[in-house]
GULUMVO-325111 format. One line per field, with one value per atom (N, C-alpha, C, O): z, y, x; atom name; residue in three letters. Coordinates in steps of 0.1 Angstrom, whole numbers. Atoms other than C-alpha are relative to their C-alpha. Layout:
N
w = (Z/...)
v = (Y/...)
u = (X/...)
a = (CA/...)
r = (ALA/...)
//
This chain:
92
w = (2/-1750/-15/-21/16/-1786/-6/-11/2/-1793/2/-8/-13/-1765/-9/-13/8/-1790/-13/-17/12/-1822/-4/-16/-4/-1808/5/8/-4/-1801/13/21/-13/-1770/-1/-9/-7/-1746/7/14/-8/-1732/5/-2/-7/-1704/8/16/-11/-1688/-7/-2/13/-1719/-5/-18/5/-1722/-10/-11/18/-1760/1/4/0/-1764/-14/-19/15/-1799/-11/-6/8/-1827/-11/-12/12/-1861/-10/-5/10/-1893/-4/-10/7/-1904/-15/-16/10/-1936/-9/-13/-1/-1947/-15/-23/20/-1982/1/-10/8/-1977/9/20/-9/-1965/16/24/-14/-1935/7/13/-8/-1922/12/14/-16/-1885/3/-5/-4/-1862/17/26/-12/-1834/8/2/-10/-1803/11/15/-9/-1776/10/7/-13/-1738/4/5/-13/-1718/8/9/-12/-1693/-8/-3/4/-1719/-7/-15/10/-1731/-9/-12/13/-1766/-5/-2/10/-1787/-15/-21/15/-1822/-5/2/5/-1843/-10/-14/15/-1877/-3/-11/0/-1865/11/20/-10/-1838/3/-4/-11/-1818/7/14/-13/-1797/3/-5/-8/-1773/5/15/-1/-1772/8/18/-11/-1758/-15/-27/7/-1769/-8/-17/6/-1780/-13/-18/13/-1811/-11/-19/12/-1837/2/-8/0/-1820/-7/-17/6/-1822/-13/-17/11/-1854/-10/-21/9/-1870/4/-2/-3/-1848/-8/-3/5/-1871/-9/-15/8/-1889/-13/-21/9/-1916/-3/-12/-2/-1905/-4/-8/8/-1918/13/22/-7/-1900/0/12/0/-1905/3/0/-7/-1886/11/13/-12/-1856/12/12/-13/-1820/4/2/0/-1811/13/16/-14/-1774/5/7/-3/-1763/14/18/-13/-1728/-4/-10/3/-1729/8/16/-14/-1706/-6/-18/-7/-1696/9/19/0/-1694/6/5/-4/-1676/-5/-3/5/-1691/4/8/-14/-1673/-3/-15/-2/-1665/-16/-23/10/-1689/-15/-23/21/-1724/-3/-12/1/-1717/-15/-21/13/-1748/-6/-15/12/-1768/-4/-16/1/-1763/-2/8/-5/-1767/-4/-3/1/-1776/8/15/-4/-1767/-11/-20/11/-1785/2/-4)
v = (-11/-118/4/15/-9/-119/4/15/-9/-113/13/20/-13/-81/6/18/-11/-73/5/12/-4/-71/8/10/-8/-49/-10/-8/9/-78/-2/-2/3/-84/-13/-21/13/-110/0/9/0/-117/-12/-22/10/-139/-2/6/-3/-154/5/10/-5/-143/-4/-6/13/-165/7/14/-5/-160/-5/-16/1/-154/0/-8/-3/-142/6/17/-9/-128/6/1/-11/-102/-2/-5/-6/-98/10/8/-12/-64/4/0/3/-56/-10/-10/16/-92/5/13/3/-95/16/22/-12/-61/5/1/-3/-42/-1/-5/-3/-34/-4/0/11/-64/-1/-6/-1/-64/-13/-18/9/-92/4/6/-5/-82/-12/-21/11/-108/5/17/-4/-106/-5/-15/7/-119/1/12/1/-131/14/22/-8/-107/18/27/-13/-75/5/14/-1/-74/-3/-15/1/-66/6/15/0/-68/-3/-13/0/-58/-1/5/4/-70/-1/0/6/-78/-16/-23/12/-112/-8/0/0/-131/-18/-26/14/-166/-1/9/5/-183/-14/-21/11/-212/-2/4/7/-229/-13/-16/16/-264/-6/-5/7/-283/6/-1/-8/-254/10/18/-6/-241/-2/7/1/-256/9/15/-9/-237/16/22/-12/-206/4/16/-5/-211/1/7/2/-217/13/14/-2/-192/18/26/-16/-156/2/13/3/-163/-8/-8/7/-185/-8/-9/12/-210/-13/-14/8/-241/-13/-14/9/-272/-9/-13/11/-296/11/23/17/-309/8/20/2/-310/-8/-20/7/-318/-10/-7/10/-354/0/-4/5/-355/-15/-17/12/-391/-1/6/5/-409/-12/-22/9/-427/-8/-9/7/-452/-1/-2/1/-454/-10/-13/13/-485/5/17/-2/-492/-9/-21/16/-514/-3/4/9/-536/3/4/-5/-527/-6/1/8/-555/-1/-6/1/-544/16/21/-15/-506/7/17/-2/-508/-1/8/6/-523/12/14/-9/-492/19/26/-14/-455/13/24/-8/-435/-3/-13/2/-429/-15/-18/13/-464/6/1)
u = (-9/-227/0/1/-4/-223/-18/-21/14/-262/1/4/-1/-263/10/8/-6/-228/1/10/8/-246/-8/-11/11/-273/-14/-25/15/-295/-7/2/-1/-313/-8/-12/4/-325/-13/-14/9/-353/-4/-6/8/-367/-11/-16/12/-396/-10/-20/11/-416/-8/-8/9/-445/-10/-20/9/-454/-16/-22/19/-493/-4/-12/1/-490/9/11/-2/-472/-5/-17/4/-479/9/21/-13/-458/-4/-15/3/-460/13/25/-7/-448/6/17/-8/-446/8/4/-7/-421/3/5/-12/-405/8/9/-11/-378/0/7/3/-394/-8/-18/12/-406/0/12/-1/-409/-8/-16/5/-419/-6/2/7/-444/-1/-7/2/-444/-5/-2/10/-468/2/8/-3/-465/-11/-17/15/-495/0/-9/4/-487/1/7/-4/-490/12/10/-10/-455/3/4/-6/-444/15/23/-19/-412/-2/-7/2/-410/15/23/-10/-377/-3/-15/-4/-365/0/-6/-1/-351/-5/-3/3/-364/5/-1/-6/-347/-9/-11/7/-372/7/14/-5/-363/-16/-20/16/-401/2/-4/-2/-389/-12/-12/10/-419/-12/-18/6/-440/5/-3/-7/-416/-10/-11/9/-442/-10/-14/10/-470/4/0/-6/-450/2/0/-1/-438/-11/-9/12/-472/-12/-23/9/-488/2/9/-2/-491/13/14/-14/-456/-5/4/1/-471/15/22/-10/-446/-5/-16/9/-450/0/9/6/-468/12/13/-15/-433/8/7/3/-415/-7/-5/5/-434/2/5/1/-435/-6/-17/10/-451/4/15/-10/-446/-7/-19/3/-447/5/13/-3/-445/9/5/-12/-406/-1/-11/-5/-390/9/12/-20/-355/1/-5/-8/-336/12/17/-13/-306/9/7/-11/-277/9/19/-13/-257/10/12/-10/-228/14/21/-4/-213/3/11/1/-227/-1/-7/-3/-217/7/4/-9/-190/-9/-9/16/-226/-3/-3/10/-243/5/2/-8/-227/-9/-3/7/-261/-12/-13/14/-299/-3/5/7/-321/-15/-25)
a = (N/CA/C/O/N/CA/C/O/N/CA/C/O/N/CA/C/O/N/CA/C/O/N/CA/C/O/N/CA/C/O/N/CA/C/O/N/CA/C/O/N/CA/C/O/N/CA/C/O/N/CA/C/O/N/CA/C/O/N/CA/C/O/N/CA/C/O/N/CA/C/O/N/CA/C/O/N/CA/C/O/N/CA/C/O/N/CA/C/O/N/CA/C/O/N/CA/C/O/N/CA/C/O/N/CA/C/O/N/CA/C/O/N/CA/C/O/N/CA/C/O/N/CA/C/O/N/CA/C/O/N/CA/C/O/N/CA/C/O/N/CA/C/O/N/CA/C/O/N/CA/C/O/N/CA/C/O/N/CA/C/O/N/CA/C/O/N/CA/C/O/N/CA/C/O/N/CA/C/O/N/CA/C/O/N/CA/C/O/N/CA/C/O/N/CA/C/O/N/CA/C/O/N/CA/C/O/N/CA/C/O/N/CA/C/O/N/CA/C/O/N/CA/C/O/N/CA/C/O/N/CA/C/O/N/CA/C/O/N/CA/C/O/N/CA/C/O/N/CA/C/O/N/CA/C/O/N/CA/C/O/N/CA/C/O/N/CA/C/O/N/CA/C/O/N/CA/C/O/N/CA/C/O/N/CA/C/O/N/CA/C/O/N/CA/C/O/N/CA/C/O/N/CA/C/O/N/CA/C/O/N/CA/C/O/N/CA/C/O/N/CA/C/O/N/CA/C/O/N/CA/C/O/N/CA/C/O/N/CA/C/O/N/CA/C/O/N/CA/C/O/N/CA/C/O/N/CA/C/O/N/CA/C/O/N/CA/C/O/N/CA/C/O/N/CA/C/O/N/CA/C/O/N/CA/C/O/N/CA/C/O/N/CA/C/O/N/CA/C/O/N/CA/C/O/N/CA/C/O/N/CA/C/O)
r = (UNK/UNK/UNK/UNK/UNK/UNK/UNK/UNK/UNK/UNK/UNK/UNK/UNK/UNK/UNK/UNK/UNK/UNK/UNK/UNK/UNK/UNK/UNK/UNK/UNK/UNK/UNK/UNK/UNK/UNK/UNK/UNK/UNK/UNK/UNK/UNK/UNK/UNK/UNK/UNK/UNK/UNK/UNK/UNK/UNK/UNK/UNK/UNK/UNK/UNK/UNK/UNK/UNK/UNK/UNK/UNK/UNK/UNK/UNK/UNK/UNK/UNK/UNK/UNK/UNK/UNK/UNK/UNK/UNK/UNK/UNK/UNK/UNK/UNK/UNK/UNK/UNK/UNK/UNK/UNK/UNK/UNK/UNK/UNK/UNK/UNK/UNK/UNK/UNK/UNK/UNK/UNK/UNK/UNK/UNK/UNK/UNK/UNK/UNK/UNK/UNK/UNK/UNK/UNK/UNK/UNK/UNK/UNK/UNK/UNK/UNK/UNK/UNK/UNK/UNK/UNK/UNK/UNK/UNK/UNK/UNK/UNK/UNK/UNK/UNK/UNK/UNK/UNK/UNK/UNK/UNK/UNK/UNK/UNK/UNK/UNK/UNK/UNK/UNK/UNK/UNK/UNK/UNK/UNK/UNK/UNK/UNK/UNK/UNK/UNK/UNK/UNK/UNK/UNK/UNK/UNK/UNK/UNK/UNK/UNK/UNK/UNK/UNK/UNK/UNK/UNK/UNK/UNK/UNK/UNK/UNK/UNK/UNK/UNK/UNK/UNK/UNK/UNK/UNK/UNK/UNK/UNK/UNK/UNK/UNK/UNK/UNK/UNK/UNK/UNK/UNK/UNK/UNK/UNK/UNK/UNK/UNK/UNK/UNK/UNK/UNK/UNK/UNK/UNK/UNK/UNK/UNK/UNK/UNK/UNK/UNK/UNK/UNK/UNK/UNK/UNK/UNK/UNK/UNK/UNK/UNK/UNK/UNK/UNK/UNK/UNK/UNK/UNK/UNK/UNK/UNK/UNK/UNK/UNK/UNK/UNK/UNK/UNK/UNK/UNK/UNK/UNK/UNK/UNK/UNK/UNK/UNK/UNK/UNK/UNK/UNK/UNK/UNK/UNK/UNK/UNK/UNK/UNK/UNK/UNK/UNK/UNK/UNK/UNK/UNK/UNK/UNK/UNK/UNK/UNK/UNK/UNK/UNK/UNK/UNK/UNK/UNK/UNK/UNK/UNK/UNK/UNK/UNK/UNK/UNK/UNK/UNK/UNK/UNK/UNK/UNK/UNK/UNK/UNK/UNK/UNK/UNK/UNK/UNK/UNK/UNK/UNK/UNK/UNK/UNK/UNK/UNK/UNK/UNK/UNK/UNK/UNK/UNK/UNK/UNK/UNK/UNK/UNK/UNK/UNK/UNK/UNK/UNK/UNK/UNK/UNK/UNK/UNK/UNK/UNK/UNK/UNK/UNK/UNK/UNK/UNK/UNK/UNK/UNK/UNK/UNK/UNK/UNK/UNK/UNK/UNK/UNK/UNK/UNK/UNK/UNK/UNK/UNK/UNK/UNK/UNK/UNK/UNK/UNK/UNK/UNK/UNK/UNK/UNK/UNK/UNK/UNK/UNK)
//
């Protein structure tokens, strides 16, 4: 709601292929983003929600920078006895 009452919009389901900066370093810098399936969206400011792919994005045509980065690893999940619950009150 408050994006949408800013003038901003939303978009979903937008699987980023590429972006552009046009006009880099001046007033009228725009940010061109691209969708696999053909769709583009040009902005000023742009929010992405990448999950695990935010570093690609940000490095991809943005001269975003390489840090920090994503390392995705294979976890495991522990369960703690019932006993030593007060022990424990975050992720380890």
């Amino acid at each position: 709601e408050d994006v949408r009452a800013g003038g901003g919009e939303i978009h979903t389901g937008f699987h980023f292929k590429n972006l552009e900066v046009e006009n880099a370093g001046q007033n009228t810098e725009r940010i061109r983003i691209f969708a696999d399936d053909g769709r583009e969206v040009s902005a000023k400011r742009v929010i992405t929600c990448a999950g695990l792919h935010s570093d690609y994005v940000a490095k991809s045509g943005a001269g975003g920078s390489a840090d920090p980065h994503i390392t995705p690893f294979r976890g495991a999940w522990l369960t703690v006895k019932e006993e030593y619950l007060d022990l424990v009150k975050t992720n380890i």
